[in-house]
C-alpha positions in Angstrom: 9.1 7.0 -5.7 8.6 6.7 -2.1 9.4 9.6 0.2 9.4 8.2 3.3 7.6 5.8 5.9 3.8 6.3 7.7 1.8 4.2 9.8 -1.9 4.6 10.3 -2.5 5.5 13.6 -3.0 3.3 16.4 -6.3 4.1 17.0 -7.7 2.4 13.7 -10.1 0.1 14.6 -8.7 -2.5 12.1 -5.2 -2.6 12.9 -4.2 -6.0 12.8 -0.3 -5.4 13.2 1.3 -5.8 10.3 3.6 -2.9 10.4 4.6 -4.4 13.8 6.0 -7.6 11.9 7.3 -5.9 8.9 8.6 -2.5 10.7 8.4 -0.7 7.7 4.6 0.8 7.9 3.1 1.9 4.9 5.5 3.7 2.0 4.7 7.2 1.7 3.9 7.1 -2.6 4.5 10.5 -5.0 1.2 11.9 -6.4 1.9 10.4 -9.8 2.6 7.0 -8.8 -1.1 7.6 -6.1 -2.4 9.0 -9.0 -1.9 5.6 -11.1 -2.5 3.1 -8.2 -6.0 5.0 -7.1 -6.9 4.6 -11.4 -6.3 0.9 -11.1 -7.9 0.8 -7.9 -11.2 2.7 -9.3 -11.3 0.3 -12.6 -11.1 -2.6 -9.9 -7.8 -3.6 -11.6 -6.3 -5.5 -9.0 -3.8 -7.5 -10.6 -1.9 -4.6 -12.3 -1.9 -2.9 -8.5 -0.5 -6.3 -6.7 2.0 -6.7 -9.7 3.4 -3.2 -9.5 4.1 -3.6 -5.8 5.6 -6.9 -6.5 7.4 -6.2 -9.7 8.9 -2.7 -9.8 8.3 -2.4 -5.6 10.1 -5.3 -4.8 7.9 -6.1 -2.1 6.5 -9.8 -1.0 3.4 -10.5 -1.9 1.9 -10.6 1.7 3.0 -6.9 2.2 1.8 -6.5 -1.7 -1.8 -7.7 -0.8 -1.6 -5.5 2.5 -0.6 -2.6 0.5 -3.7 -3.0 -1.3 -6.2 -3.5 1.3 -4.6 0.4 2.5 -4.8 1.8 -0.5 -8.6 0.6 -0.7 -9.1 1.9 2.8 -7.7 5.4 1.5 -4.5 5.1 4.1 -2.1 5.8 0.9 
């Protein structure tokens, strides 16, 4: 599912350093798996997006709600 590892670049205005504390930057995602996540993200369907990353991702819910902030800003 994930391929390998990207972090916005440091130039973004809105960094606020979270991939410093994790070290893990942002999970590069397959197109299907995008292709899913950006469906949920256009019905406004949260909850299924923060559980996916939680659930079958594995990751805490901090990074989870991160995640989703990126994927709303069109970094994934």
């Amino acid at each position: 599912m994930f391929d390998n590892i990207h972090i916005p670049p440091a130039t973004l205005a809105s960094r606020d350093g979270y991939e410093r504390t994790w070290g893990e930057g942002i999970p590069k995602i397959s197109e299907p798996v995008k292709k899913m996540l950006y469906g949920w993200e256009k019905t406004k369907d949260y909850s299924k997006i923060i559980l996916f990353f939680i659930g079958t991702c594995d990751f805490t819910q901090e990074r989870s709600e991160y995640l989703l902030r990126e994927l709303q800003r069109g970094w994934i």
